[in-house]
Backbone as numpy.savetxt, mean C-alpha at the origin, in Angstrom:
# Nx Ny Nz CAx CAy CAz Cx Cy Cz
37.57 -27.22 -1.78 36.71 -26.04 -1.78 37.62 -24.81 -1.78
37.03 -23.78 -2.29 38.05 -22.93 -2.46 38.20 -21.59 -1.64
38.34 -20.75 -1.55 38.55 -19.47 -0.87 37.14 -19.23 -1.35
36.98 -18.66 -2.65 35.71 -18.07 -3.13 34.91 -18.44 -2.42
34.35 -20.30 -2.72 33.48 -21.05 -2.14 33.10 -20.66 -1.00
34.39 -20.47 -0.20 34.01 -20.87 1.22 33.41 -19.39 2.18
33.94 -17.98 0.98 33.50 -16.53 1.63 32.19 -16.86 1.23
31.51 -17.19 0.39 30.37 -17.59 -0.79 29.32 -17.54 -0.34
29.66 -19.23 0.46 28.88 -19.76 1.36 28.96 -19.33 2.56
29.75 -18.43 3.48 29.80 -18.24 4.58 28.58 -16.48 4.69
28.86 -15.76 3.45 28.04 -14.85 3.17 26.54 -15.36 3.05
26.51 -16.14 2.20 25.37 -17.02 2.58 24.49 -17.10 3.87
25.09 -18.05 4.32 24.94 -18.51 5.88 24.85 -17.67 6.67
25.31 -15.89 6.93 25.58 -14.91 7.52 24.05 -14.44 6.93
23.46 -14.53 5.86 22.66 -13.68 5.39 21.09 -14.34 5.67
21.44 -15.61 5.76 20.22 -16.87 6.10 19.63 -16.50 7.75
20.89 -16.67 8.47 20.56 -16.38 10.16 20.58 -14.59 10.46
20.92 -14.11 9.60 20.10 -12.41 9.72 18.50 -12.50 9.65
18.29 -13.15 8.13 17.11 -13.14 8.00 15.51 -13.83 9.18
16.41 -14.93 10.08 16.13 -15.66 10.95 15.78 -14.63 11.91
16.69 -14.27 12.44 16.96 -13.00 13.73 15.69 -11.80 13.28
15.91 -11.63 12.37 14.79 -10.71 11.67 13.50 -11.05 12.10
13.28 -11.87 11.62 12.25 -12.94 11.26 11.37 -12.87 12.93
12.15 -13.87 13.52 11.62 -14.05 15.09 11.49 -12.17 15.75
12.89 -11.51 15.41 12.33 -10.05 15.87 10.69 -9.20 15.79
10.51 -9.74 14.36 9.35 -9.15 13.77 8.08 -9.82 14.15
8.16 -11.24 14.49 7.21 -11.81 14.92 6.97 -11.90 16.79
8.00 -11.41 17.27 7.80 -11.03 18.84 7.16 -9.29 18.85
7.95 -8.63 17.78 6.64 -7.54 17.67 5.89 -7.43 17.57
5.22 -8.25 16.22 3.74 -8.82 16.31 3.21 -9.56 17.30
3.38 -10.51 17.96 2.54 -10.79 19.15 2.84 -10.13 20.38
3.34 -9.56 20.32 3.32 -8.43 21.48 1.94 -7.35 20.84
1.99 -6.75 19.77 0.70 -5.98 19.40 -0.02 -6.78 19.30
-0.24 -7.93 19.09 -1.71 -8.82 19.06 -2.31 -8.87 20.34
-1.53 -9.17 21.86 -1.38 -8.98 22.84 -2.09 -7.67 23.70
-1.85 -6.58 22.67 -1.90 -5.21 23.41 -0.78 -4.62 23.95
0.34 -5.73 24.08 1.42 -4.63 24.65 2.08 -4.07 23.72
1.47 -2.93 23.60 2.27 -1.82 22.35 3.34 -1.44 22.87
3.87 -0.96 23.71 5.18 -0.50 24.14 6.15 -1.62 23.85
6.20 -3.18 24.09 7.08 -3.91 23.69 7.27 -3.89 22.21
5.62 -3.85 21.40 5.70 -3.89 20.32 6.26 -2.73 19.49
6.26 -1.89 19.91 6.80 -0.12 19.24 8.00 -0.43 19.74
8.86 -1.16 20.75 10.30 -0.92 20.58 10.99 -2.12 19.89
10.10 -3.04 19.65 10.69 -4.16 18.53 10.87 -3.32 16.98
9.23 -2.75 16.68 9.32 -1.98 15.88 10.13 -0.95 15.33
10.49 -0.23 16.65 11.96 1.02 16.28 13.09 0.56 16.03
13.49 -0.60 16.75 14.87 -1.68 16.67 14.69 -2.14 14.94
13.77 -2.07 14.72 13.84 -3.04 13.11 14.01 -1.72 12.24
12.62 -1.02 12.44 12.93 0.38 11.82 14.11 0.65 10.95
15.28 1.25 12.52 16.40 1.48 12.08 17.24 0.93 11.39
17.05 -0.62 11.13 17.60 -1.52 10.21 17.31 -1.09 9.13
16.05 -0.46 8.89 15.60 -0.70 7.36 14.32 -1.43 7.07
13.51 -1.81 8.06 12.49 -2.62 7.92 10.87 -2.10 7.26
11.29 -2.21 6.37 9.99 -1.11 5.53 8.13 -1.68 6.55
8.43 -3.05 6.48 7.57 -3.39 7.59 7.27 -2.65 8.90
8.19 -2.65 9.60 8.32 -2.22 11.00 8.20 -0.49 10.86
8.20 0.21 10.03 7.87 1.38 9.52 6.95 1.36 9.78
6.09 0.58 8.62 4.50 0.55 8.25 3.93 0.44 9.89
4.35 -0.77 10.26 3.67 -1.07 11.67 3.89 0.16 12.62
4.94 1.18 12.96 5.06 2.13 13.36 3.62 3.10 13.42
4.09 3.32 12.31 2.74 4.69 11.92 1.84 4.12 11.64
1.21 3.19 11.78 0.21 2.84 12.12 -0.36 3.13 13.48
0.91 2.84 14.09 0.35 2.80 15.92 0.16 4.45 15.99
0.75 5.03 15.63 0.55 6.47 15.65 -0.59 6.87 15.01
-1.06 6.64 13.51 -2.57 6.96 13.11 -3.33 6.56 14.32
-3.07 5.21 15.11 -4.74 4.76 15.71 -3.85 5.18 17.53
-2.95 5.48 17.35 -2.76 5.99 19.19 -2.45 5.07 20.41
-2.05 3.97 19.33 -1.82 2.80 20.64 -0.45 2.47 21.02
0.05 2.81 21.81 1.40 2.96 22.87 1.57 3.86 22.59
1.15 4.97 22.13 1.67 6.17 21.63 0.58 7.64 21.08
1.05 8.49 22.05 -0.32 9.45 21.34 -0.46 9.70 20.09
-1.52 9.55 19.55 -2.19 9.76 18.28 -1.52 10.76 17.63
-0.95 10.22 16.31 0.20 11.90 15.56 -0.07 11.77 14.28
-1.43 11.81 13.47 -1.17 11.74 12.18 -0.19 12.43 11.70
0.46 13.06 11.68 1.77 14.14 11.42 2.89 12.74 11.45
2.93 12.37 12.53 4.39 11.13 13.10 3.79 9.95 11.84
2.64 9.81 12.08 2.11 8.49 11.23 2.64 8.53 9.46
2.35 9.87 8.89 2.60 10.30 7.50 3.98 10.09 7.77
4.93 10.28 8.53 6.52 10.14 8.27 6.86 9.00 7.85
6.70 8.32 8.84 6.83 6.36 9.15 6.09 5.86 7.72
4.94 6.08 7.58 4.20 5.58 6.29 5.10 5.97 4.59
5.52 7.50 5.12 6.80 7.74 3.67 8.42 6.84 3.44
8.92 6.30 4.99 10.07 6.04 4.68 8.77 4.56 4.35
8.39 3.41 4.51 8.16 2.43 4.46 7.28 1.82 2.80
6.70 3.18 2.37 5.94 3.80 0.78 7.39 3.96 -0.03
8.40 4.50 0.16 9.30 4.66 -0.47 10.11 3.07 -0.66
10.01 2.13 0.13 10.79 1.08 0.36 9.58 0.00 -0.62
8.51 0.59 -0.99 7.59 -0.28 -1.70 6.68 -0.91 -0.93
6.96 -0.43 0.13 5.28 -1.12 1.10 4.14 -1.00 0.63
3.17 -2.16 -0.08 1.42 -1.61 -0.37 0.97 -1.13 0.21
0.94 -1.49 2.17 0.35 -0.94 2.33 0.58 0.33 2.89
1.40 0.38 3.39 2.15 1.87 3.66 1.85 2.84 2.96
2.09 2.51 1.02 1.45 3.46 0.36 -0.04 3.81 0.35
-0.94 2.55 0.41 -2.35 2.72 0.46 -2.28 3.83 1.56
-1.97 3.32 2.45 -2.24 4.56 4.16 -1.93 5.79 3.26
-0.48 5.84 3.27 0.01 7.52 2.95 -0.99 8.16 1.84
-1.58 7.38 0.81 -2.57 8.02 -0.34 -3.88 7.91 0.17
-4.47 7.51 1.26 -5.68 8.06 2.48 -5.07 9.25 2.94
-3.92 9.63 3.66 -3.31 10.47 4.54 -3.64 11.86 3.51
-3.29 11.88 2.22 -3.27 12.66 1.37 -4.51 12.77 1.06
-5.26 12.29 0.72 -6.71 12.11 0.21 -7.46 12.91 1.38
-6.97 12.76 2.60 -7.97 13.12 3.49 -7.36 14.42 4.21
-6.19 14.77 3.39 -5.66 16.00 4.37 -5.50 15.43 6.03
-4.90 14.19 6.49 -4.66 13.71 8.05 -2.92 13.78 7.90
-2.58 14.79 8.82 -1.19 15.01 9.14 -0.22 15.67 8.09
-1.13 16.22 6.58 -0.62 16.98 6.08 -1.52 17.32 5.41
-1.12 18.75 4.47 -2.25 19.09 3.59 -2.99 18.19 2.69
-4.31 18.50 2.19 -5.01 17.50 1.20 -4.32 17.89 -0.14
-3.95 16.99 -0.41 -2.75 16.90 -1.93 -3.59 15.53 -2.77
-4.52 15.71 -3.55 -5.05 14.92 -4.57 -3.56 14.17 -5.80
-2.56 14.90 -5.81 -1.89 15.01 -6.85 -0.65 13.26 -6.06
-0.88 13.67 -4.99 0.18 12.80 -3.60 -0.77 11.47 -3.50
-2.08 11.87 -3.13 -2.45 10.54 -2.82 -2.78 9.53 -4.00
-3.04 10.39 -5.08 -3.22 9.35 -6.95 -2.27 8.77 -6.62
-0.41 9.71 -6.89 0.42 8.87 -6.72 0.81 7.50 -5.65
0.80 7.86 -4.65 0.39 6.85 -3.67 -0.34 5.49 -4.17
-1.78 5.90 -4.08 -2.38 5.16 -4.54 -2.08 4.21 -5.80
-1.78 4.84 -6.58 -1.19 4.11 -7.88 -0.05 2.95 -7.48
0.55 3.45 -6.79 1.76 2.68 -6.15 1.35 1.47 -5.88
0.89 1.86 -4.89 -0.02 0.49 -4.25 -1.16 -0.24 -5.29
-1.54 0.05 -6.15 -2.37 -0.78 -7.24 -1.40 -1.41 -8.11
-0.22 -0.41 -8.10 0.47 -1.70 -9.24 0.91 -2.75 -8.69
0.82 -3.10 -7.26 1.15 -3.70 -6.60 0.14 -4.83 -6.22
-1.09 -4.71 -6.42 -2.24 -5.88 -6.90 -3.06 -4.93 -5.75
-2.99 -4.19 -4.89 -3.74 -3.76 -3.65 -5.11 -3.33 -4.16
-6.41 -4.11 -4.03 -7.95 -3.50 -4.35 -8.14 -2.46 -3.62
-7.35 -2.18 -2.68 -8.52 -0.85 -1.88 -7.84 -0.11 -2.63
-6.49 0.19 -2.93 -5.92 1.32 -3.66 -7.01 1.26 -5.02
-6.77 0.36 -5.73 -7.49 0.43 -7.05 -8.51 1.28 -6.72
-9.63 0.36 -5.68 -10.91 0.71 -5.67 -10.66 2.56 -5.16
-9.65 2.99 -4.83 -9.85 4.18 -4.53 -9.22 5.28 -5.75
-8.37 4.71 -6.91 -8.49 5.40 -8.04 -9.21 5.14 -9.13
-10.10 4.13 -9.07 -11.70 4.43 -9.49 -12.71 5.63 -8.59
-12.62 6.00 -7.53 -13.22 6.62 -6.89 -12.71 7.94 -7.29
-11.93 8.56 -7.47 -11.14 9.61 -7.76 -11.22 10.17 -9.28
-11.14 9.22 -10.11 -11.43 9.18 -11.60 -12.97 9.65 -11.71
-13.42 8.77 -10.74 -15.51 8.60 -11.24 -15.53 9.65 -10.61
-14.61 10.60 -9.53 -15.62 11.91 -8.86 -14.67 12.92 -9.25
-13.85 13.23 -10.10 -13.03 13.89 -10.28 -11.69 14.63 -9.20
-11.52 14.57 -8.58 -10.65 14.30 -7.32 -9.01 14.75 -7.57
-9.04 15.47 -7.98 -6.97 15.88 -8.32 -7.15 14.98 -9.60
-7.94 14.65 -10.56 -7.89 14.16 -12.03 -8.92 14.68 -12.66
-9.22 14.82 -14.24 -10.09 14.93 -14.90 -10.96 13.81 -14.71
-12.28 14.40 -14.34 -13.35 13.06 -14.70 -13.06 12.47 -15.45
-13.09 10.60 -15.23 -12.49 10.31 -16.53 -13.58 8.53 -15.86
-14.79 8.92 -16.70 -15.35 7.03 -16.39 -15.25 6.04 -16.91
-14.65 6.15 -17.91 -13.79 4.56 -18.49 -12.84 4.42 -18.10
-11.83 5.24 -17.22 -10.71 5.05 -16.50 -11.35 4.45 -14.74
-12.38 5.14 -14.36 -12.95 4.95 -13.23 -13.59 3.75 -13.24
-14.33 3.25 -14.23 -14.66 1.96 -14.40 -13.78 0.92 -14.48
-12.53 1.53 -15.24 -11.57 0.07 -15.34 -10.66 -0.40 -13.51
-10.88 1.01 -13.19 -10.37 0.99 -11.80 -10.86 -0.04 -11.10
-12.78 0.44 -11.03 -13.48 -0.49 -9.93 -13.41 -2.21 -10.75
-13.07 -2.23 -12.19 -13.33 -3.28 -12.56 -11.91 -4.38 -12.13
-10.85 -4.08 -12.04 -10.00 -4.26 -10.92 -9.99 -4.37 -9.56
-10.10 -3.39 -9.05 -10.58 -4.06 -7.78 -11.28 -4.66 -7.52
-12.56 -4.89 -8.41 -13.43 -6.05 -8.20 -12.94 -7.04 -8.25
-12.30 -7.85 -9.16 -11.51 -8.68 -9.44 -10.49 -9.51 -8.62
-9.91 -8.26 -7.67 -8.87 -8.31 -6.71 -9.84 -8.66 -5.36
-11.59 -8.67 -5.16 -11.90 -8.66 -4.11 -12.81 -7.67 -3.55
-12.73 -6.46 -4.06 -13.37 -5.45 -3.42 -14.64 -5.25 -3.19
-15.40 -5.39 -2.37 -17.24 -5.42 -2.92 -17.54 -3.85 -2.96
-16.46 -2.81 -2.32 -16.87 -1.44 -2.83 -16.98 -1.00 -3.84
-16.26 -2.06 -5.03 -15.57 -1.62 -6.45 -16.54 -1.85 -6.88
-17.78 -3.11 -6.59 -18.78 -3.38 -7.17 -19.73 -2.36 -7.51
-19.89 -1.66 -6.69 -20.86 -0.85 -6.64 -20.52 0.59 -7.44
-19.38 1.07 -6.98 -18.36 1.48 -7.71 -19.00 1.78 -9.72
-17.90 0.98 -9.63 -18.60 -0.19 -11.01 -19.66 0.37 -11.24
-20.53 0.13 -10.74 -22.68 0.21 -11.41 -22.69 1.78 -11.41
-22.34 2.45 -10.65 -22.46 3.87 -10.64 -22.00 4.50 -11.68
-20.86 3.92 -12.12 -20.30 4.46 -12.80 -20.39 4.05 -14.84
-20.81 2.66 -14.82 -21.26 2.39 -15.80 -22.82 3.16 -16.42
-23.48 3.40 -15.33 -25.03 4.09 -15.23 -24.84 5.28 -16.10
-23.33 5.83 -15.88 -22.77 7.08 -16.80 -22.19 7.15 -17.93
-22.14 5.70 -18.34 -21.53 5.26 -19.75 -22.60 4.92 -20.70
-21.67 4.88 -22.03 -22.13 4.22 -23.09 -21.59 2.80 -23.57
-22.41 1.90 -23.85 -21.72 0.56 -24.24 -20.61 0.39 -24.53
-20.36 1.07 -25.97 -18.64 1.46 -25.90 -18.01 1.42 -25.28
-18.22 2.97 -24.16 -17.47 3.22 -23.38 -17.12 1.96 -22.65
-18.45 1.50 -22.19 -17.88 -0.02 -21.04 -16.76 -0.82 -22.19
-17.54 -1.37 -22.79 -16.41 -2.69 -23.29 -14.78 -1.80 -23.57
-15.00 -0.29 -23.71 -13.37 -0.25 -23.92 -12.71 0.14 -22.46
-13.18 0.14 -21.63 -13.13 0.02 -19.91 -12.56 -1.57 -19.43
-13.08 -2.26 -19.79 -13.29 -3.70 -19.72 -12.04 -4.31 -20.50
-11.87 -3.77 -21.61 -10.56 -3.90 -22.73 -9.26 -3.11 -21.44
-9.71 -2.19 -21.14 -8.50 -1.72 -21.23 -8.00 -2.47 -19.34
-8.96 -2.84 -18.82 -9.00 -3.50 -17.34 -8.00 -5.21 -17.55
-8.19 -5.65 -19.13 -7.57 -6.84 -19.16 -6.56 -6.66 -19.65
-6.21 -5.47 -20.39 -4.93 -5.18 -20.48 -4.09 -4.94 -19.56
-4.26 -4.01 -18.37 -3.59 -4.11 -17.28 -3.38 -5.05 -16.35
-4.35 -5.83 -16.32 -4.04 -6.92 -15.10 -3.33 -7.92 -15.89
-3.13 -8.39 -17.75 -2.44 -9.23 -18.14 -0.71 -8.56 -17.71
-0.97 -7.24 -17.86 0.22 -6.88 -17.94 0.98 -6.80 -16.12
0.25 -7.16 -15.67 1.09 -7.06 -14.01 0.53 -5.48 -13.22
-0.23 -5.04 -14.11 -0.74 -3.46 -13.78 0.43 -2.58 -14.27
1.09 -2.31 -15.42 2.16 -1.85 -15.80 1.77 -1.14 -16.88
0.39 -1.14 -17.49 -0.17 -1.17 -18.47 -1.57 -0.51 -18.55
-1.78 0.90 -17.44 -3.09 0.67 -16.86 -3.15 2.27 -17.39
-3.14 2.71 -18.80 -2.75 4.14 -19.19 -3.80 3.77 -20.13
């Protein structure tokens, strides 16, 4: 075996029992918040955090949106939700494109939460979808746009959503046949494509 081999595999092996250590860290955080004890769980959480744990982010500002071990900071919550949205968290982004949508802990920025949102749909997430169908069908920081709003809810339906359903009917009620089937066209184009394709 050779030198190479043996840094190779030892990098390896170094990178296997990180992931381990990780692993059990993140899951004593979690049952500590399943538990209720948020304070154990918010300092597992900050310990991972600082690693880099786009997870332990997300789980952060969360506890801060809803106030548990920690007073309520939508302000603190939007931080935690950006480093963990930036690292590609769905749901992190879903949160931060509510946070935006709803003006909670920073201004209402329609332009922030699309993006957001989008994030998180290319990512398969229905509530995001179902919420840039909602945005499209009511005009919202976009041009009304209901064959875009339809293909939205017609996605998230797909993905699960029973809001999208309805969604959906409202919004077809405002179409023309056309319009649907090229809604419908353009809904199987994106989901063949991984959501990469949703223009």
């Amino acid at each position: 075996m050779s030198i190479k081999t043996i840094t190779r595999t030892t990098a390896i092996l170094l990178a296997l029992l990180f992931n381990t250590a990780w692993a059990q860290s993140f899951s004593e955080g979690v049952n500590a918040y399943n538990e209720g004890d948020y304070g154990t769980a918010l300092e597992v959480f900050r310990s991972l955090a600082k690693e880099g744990s786009a997870e332990a982010q997300y789980n952060i500002g969360y506890m801060y949106e809803k106030g548990q071990g920690v007073p309520q900071a939508d302000s603190i919550a939007v931080r935690w939700y950006r480093h963990a949205s930036e690292q590609g968290n769905a749901n992190a982004q879903f949160n931060l494109g509510v946070m935006y949508a709803d003006g909670e802990g920073v201004l209402q920025d329609y332009s922030e939460a699309l993006r957001w949102f989008r994030a998180a749909a290319e990512q398969g997430d229905a509530g995001a979808q179902n919420n840039l169908g909602a945005m499209y069908g009511n005009g919202n920081g976009v041009n009304q746009d209901q064959i875009t709003a339809h293909m939205w809810f017609n996605i998230a339906s797909a993905n699960g959503s029973q809001k999208a359903r309805e969604g959906r009917r409202i919004a077809a009620e405002r179409m023309s046949r056309e319009e649907i089937a090229e809604a419908q066209r353009r809904a199987r184009a994106c989901m063949e494509s991984g959501y990469q394709d949703c223009d």
